[in-house]
C-alpha positions in Angstrom: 16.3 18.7 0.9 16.9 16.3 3.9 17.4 12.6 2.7 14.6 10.2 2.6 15.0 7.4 5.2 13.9 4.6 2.5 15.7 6.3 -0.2 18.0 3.0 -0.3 14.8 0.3 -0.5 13.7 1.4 -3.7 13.8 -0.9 -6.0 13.3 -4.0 -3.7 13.7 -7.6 -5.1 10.3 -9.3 -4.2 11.9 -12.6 -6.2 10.1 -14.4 -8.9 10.5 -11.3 -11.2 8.8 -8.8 -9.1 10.0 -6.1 -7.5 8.9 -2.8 -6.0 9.3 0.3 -7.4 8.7 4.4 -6.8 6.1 5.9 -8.6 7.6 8.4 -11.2 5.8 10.8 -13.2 7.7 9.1 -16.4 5.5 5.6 -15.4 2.5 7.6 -14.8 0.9 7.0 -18.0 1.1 2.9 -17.5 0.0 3.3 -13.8 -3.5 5.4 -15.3 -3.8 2.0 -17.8 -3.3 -0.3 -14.6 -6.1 1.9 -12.5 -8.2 1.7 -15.4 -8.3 -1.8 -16.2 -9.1 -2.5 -13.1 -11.3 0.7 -12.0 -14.9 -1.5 -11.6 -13.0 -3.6 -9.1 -11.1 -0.4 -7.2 -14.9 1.7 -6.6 -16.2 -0.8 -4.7 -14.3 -0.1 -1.9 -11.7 3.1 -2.8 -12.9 6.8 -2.3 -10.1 8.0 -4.3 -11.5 5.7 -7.7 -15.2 7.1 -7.4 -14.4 10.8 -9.7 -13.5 9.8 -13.4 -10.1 8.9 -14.2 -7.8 10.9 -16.5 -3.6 10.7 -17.7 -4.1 14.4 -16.1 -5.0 13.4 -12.6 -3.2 10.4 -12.5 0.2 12.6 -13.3 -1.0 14.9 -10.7 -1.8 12.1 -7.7 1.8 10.9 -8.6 3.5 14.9 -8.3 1.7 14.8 -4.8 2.4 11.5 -3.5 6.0 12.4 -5.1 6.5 15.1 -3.0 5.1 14.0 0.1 8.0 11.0 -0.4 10.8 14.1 -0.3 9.0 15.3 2.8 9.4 11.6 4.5 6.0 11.5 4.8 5.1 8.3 2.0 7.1 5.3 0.3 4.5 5.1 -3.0 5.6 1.9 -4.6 4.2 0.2 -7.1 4.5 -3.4 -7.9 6.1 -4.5 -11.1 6.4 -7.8 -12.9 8.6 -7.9 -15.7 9.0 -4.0 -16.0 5.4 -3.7 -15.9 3.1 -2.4 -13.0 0.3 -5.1 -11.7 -0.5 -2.9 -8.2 0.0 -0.5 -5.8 1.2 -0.6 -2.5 2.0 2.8 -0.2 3.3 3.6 3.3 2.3 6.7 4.9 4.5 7.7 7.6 4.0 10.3 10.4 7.7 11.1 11.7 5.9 12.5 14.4 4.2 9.7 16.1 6.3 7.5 14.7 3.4 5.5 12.9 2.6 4.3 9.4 -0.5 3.0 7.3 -0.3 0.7 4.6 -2.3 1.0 1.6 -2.3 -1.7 -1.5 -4.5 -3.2 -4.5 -3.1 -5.2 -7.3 -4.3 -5.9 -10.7 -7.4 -8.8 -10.7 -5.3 -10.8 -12.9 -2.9 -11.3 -10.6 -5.3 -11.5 -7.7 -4.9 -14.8 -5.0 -1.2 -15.3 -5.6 0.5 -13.8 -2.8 1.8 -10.9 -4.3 0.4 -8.0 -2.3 1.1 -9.7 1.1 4.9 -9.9 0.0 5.1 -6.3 -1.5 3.3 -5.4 1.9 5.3 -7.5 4.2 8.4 -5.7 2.5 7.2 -2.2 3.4 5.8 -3.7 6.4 9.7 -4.4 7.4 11.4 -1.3 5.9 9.3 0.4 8.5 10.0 -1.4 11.4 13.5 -1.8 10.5 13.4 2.6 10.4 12.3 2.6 13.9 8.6 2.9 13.6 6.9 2.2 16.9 3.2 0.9 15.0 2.5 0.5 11.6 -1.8 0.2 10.8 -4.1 -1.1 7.9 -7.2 0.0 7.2 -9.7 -1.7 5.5 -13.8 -1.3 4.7 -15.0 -4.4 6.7 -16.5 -6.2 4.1 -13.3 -6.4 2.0 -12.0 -9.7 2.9 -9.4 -9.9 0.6 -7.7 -6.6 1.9 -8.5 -8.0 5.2 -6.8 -11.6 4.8 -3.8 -9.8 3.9 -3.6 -7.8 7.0 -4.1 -11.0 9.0 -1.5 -13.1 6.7 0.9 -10.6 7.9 0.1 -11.1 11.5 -1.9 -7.5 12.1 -4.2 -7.3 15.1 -7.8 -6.2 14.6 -8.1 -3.4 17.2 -11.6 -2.1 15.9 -13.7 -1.3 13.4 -15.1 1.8 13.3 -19.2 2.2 11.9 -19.5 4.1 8.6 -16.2 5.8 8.8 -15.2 4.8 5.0 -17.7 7.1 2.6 -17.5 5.1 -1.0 -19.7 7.0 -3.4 -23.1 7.0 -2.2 -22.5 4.2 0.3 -20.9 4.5 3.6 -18.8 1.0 4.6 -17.3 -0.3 8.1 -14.0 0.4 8.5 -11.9 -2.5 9.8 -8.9 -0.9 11.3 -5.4 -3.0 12.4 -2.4 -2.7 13.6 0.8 -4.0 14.7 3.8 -3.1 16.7 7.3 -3.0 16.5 7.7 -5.2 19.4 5.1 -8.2 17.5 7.0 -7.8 14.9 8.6 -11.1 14.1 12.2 -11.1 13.7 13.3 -13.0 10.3 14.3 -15.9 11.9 10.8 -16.0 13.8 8.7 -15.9 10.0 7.3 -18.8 8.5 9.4 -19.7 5.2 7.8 -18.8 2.0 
């Protein structure tokens, strides 16, 4: 099995008591509690949180998502405070093109504080720093908190593409940005903090 090129990133120090970490089917039963406590929130604007939830699908999402990782294709991370998880955040990559997407949602408890757009920035750098060319988010328009994190982190809106996002029985905008390696600020270019 080749090695993974972010092998070496997982865990990542976030400070302040957080860290990222790699899905594991062992963690899969506090990940289904996380998804569930915050499940209203999640099918507003997730496809994936529209079917009822189980401990079943939940371990099977995270053997997938685990085995796309060992093909290079995915960092799944979730985010942990104090050895617990409080959100998700994923990059797909396509070694092809050499792209990624990042994906994330954190607990509503721990909504507004910053936390996603550091756990994002994070995988956000990992990725440049691997030599990807462009790195995307993709959000339904009318999320505006998965929106202000894209801009926090200095994404471009490049489009948004009419009706492309089916959530249950509505169909939402989809807000799509992007940023390349070359606007990438360099560490020394980011504000503090």
């Amino acid at each position: 099995m080749p090695h993974h090129p972010y092998a070496d990133i997982l865990p990542l120090d976030l400070g302040d008591g957080l860290h990222l970490e790699l899905r594991t089917r062992a963690g899969a039963p506090e990940a289904h509690e996380l998804t569930l406590r915050n499940l209203d929130r999640l099918r507003e604007w997730e496809p994936w949180a529209q079917p009822a939830q189980s401990l079943t699908a939940t371990r099977t999402f995270t053997d997938f998502v685990l085995a796309l990782y060992e093909q290079g294709k995915t960092v799944p991370a979730l985010i942990v405070r104090d050895g617990h998880p409080i959100g998700s955040v994923s990059l797909k990559l396509d070694p092809a093109t050499a792209t990624g997407e990042l994906g994330y949602w954190i607990d509503g408890a721990h909504e507004g504080r910053g936390v996603v757009t550091r756990a994002a920035a994070a995988l956000r750098d990992a990725g440049f720093a691997r030599g990807l060319a462009r790195i995307e988010i993709r959000a339904a328009a009318g999320n505006t908190r998965s929106r202000a994190v894209a801009e926090r982190l200095g994404f471009r809106l490049e489009g948004v593409l009419r009706e492309a996002l089916p959530v249950g029985d509505r169909r939402h905008d989809l807000a799509v940005y992007g940023q390349l390696a070359a606007e990438h600020p360099t560490p020394t270019e980011r504000a503090p903090g």
